[in-house]
N, C-alpha and C positions, 0 to 999 in steps of 0.2 A: 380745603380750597384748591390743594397740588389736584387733586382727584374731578372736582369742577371743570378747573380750566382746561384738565386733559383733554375728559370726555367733549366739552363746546369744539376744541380745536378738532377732536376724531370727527365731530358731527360736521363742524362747516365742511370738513374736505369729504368726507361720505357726497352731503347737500352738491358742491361740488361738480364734482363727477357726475351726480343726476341729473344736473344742470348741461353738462355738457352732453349726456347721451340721450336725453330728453328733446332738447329745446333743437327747433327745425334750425336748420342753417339760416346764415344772413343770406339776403338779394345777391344773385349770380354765384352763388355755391351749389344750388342744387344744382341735380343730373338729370339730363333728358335720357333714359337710360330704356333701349328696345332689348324686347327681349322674346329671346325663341326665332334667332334670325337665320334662317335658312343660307347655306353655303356660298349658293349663287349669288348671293346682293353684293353688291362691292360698296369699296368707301364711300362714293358718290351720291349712292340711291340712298345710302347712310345719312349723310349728311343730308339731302333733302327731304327724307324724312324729320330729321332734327327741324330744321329752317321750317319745315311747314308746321309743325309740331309747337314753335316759339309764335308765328306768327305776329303779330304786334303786339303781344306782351312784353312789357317791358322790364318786370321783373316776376323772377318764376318762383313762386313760394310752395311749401308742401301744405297744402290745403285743398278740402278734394271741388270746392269753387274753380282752383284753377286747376287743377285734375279736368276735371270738367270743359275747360274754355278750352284747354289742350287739344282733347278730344275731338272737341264741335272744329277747332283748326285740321287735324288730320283728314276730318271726314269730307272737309269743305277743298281742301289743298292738294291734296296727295294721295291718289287714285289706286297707287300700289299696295296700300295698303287697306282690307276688309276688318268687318267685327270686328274693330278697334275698339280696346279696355284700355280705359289710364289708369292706374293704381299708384297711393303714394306708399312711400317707406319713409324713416325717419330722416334722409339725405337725397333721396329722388322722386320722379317719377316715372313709373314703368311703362312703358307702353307696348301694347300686345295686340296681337291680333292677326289675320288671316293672308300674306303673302300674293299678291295675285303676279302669277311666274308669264313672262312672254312668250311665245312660243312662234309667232308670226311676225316678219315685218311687211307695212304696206308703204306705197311710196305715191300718193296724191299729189299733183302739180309740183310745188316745188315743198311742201310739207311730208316728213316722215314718223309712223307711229307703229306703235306698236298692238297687238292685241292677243288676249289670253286664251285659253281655253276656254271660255265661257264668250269669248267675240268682248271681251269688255276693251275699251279703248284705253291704251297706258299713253303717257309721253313721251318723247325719244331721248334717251341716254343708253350713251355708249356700254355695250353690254360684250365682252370682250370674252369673258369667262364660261357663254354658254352659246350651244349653240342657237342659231334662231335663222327659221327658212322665209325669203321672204316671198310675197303671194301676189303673182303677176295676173294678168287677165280678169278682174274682177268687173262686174257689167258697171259702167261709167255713170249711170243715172241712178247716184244713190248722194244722200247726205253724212256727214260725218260727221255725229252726232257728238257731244263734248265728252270731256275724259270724265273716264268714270262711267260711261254708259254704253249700253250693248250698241253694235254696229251690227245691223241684220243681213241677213241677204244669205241664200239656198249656195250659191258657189263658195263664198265665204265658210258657209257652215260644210261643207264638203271637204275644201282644204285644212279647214282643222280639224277636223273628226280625223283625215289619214296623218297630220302628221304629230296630234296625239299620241295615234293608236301608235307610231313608229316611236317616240316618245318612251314610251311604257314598256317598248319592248328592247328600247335601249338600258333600261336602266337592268334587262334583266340580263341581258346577254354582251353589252359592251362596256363595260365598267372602265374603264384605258381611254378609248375614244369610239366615243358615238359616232353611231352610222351617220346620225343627224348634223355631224360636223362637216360633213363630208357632201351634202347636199346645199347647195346655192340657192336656188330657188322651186317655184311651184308653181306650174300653171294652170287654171283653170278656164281658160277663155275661148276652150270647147266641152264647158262639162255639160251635158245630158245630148253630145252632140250638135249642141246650139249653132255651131259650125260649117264641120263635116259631120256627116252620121257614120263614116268606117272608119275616122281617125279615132285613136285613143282619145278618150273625156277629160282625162287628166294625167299631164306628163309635169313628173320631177326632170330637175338639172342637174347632175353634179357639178362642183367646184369648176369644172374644166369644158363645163357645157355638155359632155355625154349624154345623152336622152335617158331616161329611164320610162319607159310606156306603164306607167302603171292602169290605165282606163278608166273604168266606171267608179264610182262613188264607192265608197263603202258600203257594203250591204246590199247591194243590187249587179253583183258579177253575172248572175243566176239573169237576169234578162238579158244579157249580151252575151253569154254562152265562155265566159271567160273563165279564168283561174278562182279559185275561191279566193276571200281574202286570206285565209292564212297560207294558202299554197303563194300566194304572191310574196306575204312580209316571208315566209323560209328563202324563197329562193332569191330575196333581195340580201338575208341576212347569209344565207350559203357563199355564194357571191363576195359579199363582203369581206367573213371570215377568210375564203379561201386564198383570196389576192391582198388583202388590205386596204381595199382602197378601190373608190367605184371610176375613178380618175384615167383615163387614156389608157384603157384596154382593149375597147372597144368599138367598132360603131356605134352601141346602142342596147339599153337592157332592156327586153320585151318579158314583162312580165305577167301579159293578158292571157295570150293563148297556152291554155291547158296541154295542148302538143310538145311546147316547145320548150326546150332545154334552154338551161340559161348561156347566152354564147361564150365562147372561148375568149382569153385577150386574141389570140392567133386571128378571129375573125376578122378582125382589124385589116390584116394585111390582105 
């Protein structure tokens, strides 16, 4: 009978314990839990991930139903986020999926936004921790299409193609601080010459208003008899590296003409 009652009592508390690693949480224990979150997101874009993620559910349970309803919230809500997977665990749900990073800000009337490397339109939250160039001169007779979808147009797609490509070749060679920190804006409201035809097609700003000429569009230096692009991004990144900084050294960085050396600070005075 000693040997009975042992064994029931080993068993309930085994039973137990399975009970307790088993069974999903009660309502408001689960975890809206992302994952695979890239550097640059701060608390904020966190949080409204989460807030879009809850949506009008009122209680989150681990069932892949609300897995499910989760999802179709993300996908409806919160633009920042692509190829969105909800997966449960026994305590959360995971949410994963494709980051879409800013790279441009635009500023329409009295609304500001943002958009990606793909021209996709995000919403404005303060993004403090990276940089982001914002894109002046865009031709005024366009609609701005809701978040989450492409916003088209050839000058648009010109300024983000260079400052990608500037982008990409930050992560290779300025690991401390980005050239791209260091750049204000971008203009393109002479690009294909639409303008002037001998002014440069597209001029950066630095932080301090500096011009930088960079010209024609990417991939077509070769019809205006300019620098290549890569002879342009070295002697923006030579530049850079040599002074620190593209800020009050100069009049102006001319980076079109294949002749011309990149100027002195001295040329200033």
């Amino acid at each position: 009978m000693v040997c009975v009652l042992g064994g029931t009592a080993i068993g309930l508390l085994y039973l137990d314990r399975y009970r307790k690693e088993t069974t999903p949480p009660m309502a408001g224990e689960v975890e809206l839990e992302l994952v695979d979150v890239p550097a640059w997101v701060n608390s904020e874009l966190k949080q409204k991930a989460r807030t879009a993620a809850r949506g009008d559910l009122e209680d989150l349970r681990i069932d892949e139903n609300v897995a499910a309803l989760v999802q179709q919230n993300i996908d409806r809500r919160f633009m920042w986020l692509d190829d969105v997977k909800v997966q449960t665990t026994h305590n959360a749900l995971l949410i994963e999926g494709r980051w879409r990073k800013p790279i441009g800000l635009i500023k329409s009337g009295k609304r500001s936004f943002y958009v990606d490397a793909k021209q996709v339109v995000l919403d404005f939250v303060e993004m403090p921790g990276i940089p982001i160039v914002e894109i002046t001169g865009l031709a005024a007779a366009r609609n701005i299409p809701p978040l989450g979808e492409v916003l088209e147009g050839d000058d648009l797609a010109a300024a983000i193609t260079l400052l990608d490509r500037l982008e990409r070749r930050d992560r290779i060679e300025t690991t401390q601080k980005p050239l791209l920190s260091e750049i204000k804006r971008l203009d393109v409201s002479n690009v294909e010459g639409r303008k002037y035809r001998k002014l440069p097609h597209i001029v950066l700003y630095a932080n301090d208003d500096t011009k930088i000429m960079w010209g024609a569009k990417i991939g077509e230096w070769q019809r205006h008899l300019e620098s290549t692009d890569e002879q342009k991004i070295a002697k923006l990144y030579s530049y850079y590296k040599e002074y620190g900084t593209l800020s009050g050294g100069v009049k102006y960085i001319n980076l079109c003409d294949p002749q011309d050396d990149i100027p002195q600070p001295i040329d200033k005075y």
